[in-house]
Structure formats: structure tokens, C-alpha cells
N, C-alpha and C positions, 0 to 999 in steps of 0.2 A: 954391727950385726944386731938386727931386732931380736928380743929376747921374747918379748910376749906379741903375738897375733890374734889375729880372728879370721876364719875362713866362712864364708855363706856359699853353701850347694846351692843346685840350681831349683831347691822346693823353696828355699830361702830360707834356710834350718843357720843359725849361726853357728860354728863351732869356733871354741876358748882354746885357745894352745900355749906351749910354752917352747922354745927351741934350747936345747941345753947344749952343754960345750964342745961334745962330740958332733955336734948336727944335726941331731936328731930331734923332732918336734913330738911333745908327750902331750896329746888331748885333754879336756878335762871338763869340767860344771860344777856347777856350785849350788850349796843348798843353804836357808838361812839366813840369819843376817851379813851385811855386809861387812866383809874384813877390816874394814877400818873400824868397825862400830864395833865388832865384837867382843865378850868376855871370852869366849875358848876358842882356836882353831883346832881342827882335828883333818887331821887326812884320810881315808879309808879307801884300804886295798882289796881292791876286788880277788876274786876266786877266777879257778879254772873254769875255760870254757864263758867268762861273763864277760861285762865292761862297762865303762866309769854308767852306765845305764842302769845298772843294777837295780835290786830293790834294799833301800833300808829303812822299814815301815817304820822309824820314828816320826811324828806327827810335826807338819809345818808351826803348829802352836809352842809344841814342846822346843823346839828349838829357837823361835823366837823369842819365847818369852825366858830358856835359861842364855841368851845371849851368843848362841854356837852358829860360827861358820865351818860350813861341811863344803870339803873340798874331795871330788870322788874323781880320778883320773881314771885312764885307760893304760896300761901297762904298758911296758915294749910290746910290737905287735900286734896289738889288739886293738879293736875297732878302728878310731880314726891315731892312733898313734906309731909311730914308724916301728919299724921292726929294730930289734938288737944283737946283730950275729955272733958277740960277743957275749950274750945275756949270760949272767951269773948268780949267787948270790949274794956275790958284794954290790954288783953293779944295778941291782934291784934297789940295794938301801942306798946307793949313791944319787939313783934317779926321786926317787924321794927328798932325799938332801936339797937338790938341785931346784926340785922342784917348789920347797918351801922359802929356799931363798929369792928362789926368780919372783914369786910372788908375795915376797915378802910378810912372812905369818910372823915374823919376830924370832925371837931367839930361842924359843920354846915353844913345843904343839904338839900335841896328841897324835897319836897313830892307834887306827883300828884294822885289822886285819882279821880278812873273812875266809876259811877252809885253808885251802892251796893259797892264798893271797896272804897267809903267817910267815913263809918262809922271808919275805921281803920285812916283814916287822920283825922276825926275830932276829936277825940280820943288821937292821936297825938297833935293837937293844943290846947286840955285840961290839957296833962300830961306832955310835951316835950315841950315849945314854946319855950326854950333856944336855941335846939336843932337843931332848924327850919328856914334855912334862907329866905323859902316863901313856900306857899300852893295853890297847885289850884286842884279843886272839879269842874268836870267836870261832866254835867250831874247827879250831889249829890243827892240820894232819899231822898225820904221823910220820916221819922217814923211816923207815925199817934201817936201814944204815946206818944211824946213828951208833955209834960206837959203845956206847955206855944201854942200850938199850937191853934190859936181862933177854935171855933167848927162851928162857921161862915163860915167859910174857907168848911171845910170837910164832911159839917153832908151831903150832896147833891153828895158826890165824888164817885165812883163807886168801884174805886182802894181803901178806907179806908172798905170797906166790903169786898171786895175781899181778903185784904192782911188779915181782920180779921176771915175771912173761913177758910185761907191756913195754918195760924198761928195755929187753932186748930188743922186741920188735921193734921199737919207735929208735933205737940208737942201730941198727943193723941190716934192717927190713923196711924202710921208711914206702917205698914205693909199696909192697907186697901191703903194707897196712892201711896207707891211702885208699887202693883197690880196696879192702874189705870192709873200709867204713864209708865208702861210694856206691860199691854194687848193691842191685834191686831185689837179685837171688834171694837173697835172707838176710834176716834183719841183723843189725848191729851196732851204728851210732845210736839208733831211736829207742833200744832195747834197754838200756841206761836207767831211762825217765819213766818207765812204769813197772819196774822190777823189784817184787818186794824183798829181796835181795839184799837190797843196797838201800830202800827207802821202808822207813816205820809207817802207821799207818796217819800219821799226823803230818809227816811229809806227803804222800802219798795223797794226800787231800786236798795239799797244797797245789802239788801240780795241773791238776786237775783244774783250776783256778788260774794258772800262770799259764807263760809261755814258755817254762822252765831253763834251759839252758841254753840260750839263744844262738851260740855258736856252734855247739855240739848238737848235730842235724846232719842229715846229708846233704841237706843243700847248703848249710856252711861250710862244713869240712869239705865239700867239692871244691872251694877257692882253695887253691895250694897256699894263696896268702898264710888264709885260714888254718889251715893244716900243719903246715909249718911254724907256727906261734905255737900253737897248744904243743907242737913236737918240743919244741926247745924248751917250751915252760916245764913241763913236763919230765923230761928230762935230768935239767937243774933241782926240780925239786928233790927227785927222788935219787939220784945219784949221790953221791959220796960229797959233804961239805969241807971246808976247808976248817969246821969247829960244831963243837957236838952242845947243842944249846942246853943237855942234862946235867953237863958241868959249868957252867955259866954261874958265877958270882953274883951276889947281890949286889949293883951297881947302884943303889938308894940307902946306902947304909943310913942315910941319917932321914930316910926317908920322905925325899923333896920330891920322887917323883911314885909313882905304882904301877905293878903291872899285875892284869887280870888274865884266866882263863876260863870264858863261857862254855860247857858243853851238854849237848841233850843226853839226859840216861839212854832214850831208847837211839841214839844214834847209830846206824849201821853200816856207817861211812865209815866213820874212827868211833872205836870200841873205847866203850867209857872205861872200863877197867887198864888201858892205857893212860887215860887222860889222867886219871889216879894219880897212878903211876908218875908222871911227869908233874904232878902238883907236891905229891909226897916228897919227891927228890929236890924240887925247887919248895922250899917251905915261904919265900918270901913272893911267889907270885903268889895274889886270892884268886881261892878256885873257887865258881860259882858252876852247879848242876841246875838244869832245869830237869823233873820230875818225870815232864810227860813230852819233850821236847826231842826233835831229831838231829837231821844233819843242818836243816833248812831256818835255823831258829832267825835268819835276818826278814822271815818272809813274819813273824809276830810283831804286833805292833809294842805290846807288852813286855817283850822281853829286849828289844832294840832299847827302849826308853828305860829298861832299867840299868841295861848296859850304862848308858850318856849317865846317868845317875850315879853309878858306882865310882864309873871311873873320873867324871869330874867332881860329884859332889862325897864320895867315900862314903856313901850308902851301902849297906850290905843289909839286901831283902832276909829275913830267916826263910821263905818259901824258898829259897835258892841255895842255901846251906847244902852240901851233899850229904844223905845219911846214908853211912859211912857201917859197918856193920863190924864190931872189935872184933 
């Protein structure tokens, strides 16, 4: 069985693949130097609704010259990568595994994980820490679920009722919700990307500039493909895990590997006084605040590069420091 391929459409777009042991073939691209040549690989997992397309504004200089191969796949699912009807949280960080061996990064590599795309790295730092020469969780959601989660925190959140509506509809109502994120009547997938709601005004500026959420559209979500991925992604994140990452040991006691958490104060996706929260209880992940930063900080070319900074060079900006109020 071939393990690695290459497919060319008929624009003559090449696409990189990997086929892993179940059958399934995981897409992917690469950014940076070449893997044999590099000082760091890093993996980086994409968010809801995106794919290995993403944006992550660190600079082709920055990466060349601190020697990093970026390897950005596409999830189960998503864009050109097969679907997983099994999809879980273990079997996120196993397709990662899978995926580092097939293309052999060595025995050790970095993972960055973006929003919704944390729960596959943190999953990873439960099953894999040998594995893991650092972690960083950029913008990391929240599960409401989580077990150890005080209810202090969340009984007042808007987003812990909201995720708990969507979570029925999409596990109960799959067709009834298809329909309301397709019909023309009134709006609903598109309502998302301009709702100050959900976006600060520095996200909010961003979109404006992008093409924001490329699959979350109606004319994505019209492929049931499409609809179906984000259903199951979706799903798995926000349903019940098989381990609550608030009680999670520090698996770097002697310090050989780190894990980071980036978040914007004004973020209105995941409320920072969570994000606190989950730095407080894990005292050995470094939590790093951006000031004026939202949910969107992958779309900053400044704070992508400081991320790569931290987490391979153990930089820690003071502008990123969170101040913290006794």
C-alpha cells in the first residue's frame, strides 16, 4: 500500500496526501524549509469551519531563517481529506501520530492548535507527551463539559446555552438544521462573520479583509459533504470527553518539552476570564494575553511570530504578560 501520494485536479493544482492505516487519505501542504533541512517541525491544526488553507500570517522570512517546516493538514473531512465516521477525540490525536510518522518529522515535533482545532492537541498532550517537543493552543475553546469546570464560571455565559441548543440540534435535528443553514428566507450561516456578538472590533476588521470562514457559507454548507464534517467535528468537541484536560498533570516535569496558551483579552468567542481560569488550574502551561487581540489572533502577522518564538525559542514578550488584577 502507498502511503504518501500526490493528486493533480484538472486546473493542475497538485495536492500532497498521506493514506493512513484505516484507509483513509489526510491532505496537507507545507510551508518553509524543507523537512530534511529543518531545525523545527511543527504541525498546525486547523479550526472549525477552515482547512490545511488557512491563514497563519507568520512571514516566509521568519520561518526560513529560524529553520521551521510547517506542515498544515486538512482534518477528517475537510477539504480534500476523507471523512472519519468514527471521528473522536482520540482518533484526532492518532491521525496526527499517523500523520508525523508517515512523513517522517522524527521522533519529536511541535503541535499548534487553532480555536476548535485544540481539542486534537490537547488530546495529543494526554496520549502522546513523549511525542511532543512543545504545544501551543491558540485561541483553545472551551468545552462546557468538562467536569472540573466551576459552574461559577459559566451558569451566566451565553455561549454555554448556546453551544448547549446547537449540540442538540446537530446530534438530533441534523436535517431540520441543514434546512436552516441552506434557506434564503433569513439569514443564518452568514450571520456568524459580521456579528459584533461574537467578533471585537479588531476581528471585525479583519473579516472585512478576508474571506473569513470559508466553509461556513451557504453555499458550503449546501454540500452535505460539507455539513456533515462540521456536524461531527462539532459534536466531538463539545460533547462529553473520555478525560477532563483541568486535571491533567504536568507531563514535562523535568521540563524537556512546554506548552503554551495564546488568548485575546477582547475575545468573544472564549471569554478570557475562562481562559484564566484554565491557566490558573494548570500552573505549568505559560499563558500568554494579547491586550487588544480577539478570537482571530492567527490572522496578526505579530503575534503568529511571537507565538513560533515562544514556543521554540522560550521567549516570553512582557507586552503579552496578562495583567492580572489581585
Amino acid at each position: 500500500m502507498e502511503s504518501k501520494s500526490s493528486v493533480v485536479d484538472e486546473s493542475g493544482i497538485t495536492t500532497l496526501r498521506v493514506r493512513l492505516s484505516d484507509g483513509r487519505y489526510l491532505a496537507y501542504r507545507e510551508r518553509g524549509v524543507p523537512k530534511n533541512k529543518c531545525k523545527y517541525s511543527i504541525i498546525l491544526v486547523h479550526g472549525f469551519g477552515s482547512s490545511k488553507e488557512m491563514s497563519f500570517m507568520a512571514s516566509d522570512k521568519l520561518l526560513d531563517g529560524m529553520g521551521i517546516y510547517l506542515l498544515i493538514y486538512d482534518r477528517a473531512g475537510y477539504g480534500e481529506s476523507d471523512p472519519n465516521p468514527k471521528r473522536s477525540v482520540k482518533s484526532e490525536a492518532s491521525d496526527i501520530e499517523e500523520l508525523a510518522d508517515q512523513l517522517q518529522l522524527g521522533s519529536k515535533y511541535y503541535v499548534i492548535g487553532v480555536s476548535l482545532g485544540c481539542y486534537p492537541a490537547w488530546s495529543c498532550i494526554k496520549r502522546i507527551p513523549q511525542k511532543l517537543a512543545g504545544v501551543a493552543l491558540i485561541v483553545p475553546f472551551i468545552n462546557y463539559k468538562w467536569r472540573s469546570l466551576p459552574d461559577d464560571l459559566t451558569k451566566d455565559d451565553y455561549r454555554k446555552q448556546l453551544c448547549r441548543l446547537m449540540l442538540l440540534l446537530t446530534c438530533y435535528t441534523p436535517g431540520l438544521l441543514h434546512w436552516w443553514f441552506t434557506q434564503k428566507m433569513f439569514p443564518s450561516a452568514t450571520v456568524l462573520e459580521g456579528n459584533p456578538k461574537f467578533f471585537c472590533d479588531k476581528d471585525l476588521a479583519v473579516l472585512k479583509n478576508t474571506d473569513g470562514y470559508q466553509l461556513f457559507t451557504q453555499d458550503g454548507i449546501r454540500k452535505r459533504r460539507v455539513f456533515d464534517s462540521l456536524r461531527r467535528d462539532f459534536i466531538v468537541a463539545f460533547s462529553k470527553w473520555d478525560f477532563d484536560p483541568l486535571e491533567l498533570s504536568n507531563p514535562y516535569t523535568q521540563n524537556e518539552s512546554s506548552v503554551h496558551i495564546w488568548q485575546g483579552y477582547e475575545d468573544k468567542v472564549v471569554p478570557v476570564q475562562l481562559q484564566r481560569h484554565v491557566s490558573k488550574t494548570l500552573p505549568w502551561i505559560r499563558y500568554h494575553e494579547v491586550p487588544d487581540g480577539g478570537h482571530l489572533l492567527v490572522y496578526d502577522t505579530v503575534v503568529c511570530e511571537a507565538v513560533l518564538k515562544s514556543l521554540l525559542l522560550g521567549e516570553d514578550p512582557p507586552l503579552y504578560r496578562p495583567k492580572l488584577v489581585l
